[in-house]
C-alpha positions in Angstrom: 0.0 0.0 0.0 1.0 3.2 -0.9 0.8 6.9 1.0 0.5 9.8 -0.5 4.5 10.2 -1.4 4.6 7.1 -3.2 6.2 5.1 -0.8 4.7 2.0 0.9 3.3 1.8 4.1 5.4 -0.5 6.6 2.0 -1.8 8.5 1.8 -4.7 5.9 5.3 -5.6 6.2 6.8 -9.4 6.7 10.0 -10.4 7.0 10.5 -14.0 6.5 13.3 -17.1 5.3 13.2 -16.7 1.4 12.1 -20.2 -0.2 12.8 -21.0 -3.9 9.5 -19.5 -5.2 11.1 -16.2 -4.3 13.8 -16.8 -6.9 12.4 -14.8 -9.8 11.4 -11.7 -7.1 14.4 -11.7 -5.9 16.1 -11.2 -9.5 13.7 -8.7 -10.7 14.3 -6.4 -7.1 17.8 -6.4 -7.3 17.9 -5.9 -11.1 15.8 -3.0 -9.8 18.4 -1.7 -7.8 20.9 -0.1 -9.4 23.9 -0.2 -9.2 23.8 -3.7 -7.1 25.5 -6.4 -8.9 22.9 -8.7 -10.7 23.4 -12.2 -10.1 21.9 -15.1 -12.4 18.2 -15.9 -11.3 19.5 -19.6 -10.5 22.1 -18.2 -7.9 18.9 -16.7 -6.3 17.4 -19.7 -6.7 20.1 -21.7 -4.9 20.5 -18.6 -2.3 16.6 -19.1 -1.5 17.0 -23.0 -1.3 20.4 -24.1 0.2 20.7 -20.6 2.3 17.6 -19.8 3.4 18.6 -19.3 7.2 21.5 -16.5 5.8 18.9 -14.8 3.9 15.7 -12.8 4.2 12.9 -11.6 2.3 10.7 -8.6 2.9 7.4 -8.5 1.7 4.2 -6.2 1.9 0.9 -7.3 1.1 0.0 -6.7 -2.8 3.5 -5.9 -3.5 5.4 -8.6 -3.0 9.0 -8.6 -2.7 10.5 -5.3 -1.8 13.8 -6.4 0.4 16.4 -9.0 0.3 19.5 -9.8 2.1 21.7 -12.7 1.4 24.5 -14.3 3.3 26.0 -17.5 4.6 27.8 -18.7 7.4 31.9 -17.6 7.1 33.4 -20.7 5.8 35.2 -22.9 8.6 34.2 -19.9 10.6 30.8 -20.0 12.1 30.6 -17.1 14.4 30.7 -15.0 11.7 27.4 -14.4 8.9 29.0 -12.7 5.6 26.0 -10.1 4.2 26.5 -10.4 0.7 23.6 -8.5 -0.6 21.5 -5.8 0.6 18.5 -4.9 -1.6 15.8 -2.2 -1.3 13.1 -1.4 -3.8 12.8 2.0 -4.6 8.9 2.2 -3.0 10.2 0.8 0.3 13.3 3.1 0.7 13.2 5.3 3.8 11.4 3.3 6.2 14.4 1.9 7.5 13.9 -1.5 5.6 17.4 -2.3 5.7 18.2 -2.3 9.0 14.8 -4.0 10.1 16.1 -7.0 7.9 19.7 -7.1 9.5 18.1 -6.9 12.8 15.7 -10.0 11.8 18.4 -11.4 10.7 20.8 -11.8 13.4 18.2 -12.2 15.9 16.8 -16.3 14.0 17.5 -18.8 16.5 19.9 -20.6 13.7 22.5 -18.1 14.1 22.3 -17.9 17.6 26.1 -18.3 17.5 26.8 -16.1 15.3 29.5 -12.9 17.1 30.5 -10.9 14.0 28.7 -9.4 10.9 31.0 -8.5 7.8 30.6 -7.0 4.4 32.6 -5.4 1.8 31.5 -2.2 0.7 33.7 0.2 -2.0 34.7 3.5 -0.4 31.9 5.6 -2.4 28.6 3.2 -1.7 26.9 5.9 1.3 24.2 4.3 1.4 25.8 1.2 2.4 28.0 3.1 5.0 25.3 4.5 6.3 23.0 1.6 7.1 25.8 -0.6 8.2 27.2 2.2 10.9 23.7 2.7 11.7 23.2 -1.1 12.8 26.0 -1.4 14.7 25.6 2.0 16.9 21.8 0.9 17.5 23.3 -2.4 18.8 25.8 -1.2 20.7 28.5 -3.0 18.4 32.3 -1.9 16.8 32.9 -1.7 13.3 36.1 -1.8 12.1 37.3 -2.2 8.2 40.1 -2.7 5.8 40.8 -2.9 2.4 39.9 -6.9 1.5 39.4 -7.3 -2.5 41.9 -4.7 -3.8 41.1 -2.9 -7.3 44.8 -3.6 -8.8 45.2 -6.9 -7.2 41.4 -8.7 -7.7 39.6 -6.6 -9.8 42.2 -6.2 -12.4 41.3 -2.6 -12.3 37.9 -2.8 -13.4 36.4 -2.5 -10.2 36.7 -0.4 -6.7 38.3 -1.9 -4.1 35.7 -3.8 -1.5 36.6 -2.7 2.1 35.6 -6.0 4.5 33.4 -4.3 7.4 33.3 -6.3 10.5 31.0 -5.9 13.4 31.1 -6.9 16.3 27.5 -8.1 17.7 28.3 -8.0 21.3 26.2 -11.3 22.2 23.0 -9.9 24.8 23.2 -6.8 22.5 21.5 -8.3 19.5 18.1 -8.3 21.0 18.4 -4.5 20.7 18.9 -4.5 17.2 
């Protein structure tokens, strides 16, 4: 639903595990959302199936799909959850969608042992900055980051180096978020 500004109302929102059905939405919301990497709709697919406790799915009632976050579990490291994806259609910007996802997300009982949050974000992605600072000041939590995926050494120049955020969730703290 829709207020008088064009963007939706949050009364109607859900936030829920994606499941494989989602696939398509997902593809067409972050195709939506420039300048997010697109992804093939089958690695949604398998992100919706094989990493549905990483991930979450915002919906509002006769819109659909207007959030996603993916992630997974660090490799051989399973206090940390890696955000790999954070996507926000246009209608549902401003009503602080992002961080309402993160906050869903660290809080599922299936990462219950989960400590740290990280990221990369390029130097120039605000928006990004913004929500993740945001997050971990509401929760109490440090952020700290460093260059991770260089442009000259990963990208082969082609793309701005991805700083790897870390936060720190602060265990009793993530209720707050």
């Amino acid at each position: 639903m829709l207020d008088g500004s064009g963007t939706l109302k949050s009364t109607t929102l859900t936030l829920r595990k994606p499941v494989a059905e989602d696939g398509e939405a997902i593809f067409e919301l972050v195709r939506a959302c420039k300048p997010l990497d697109e992804n093939s709709m089958y690695c949604n697919l398998v992100q919706c199936d094989h990493f549905a406790d990483t991930c979450v799915v915002a919906e509002v009632e006769g819109k659909g799909v207007v959030g996603w976050i993916s992630g997974h579990q660090v490799p051989n490291d399973p206090t940390a959850l890696f955000v790999w994806q954070v996507a926000v259609s246009p209608e549902a910007r401003g009503m602080g969608l992002g961080g309402k996802m993160l906050s869903h997300l660290v809080n599922r009982p299936a990462l219950s042992g989960v400590r740290f949050m990280k990221t990369t974000i390029t130097k120039d992605n605000d928006a990004s900055w913004a929500l993740f600072r945001r997050f971990a000041s509401r929760i109490g939590g440090e952020l700290s980051h460093e260059p991770h995926f260089t442009k000259g050494n990963h990208f082969g120049g082609r793309h701005d180096t991805e700083h790897m955020v870390t936060i720190a969730l602060r265990g009793g703290l993530r209720k707050a978020a």
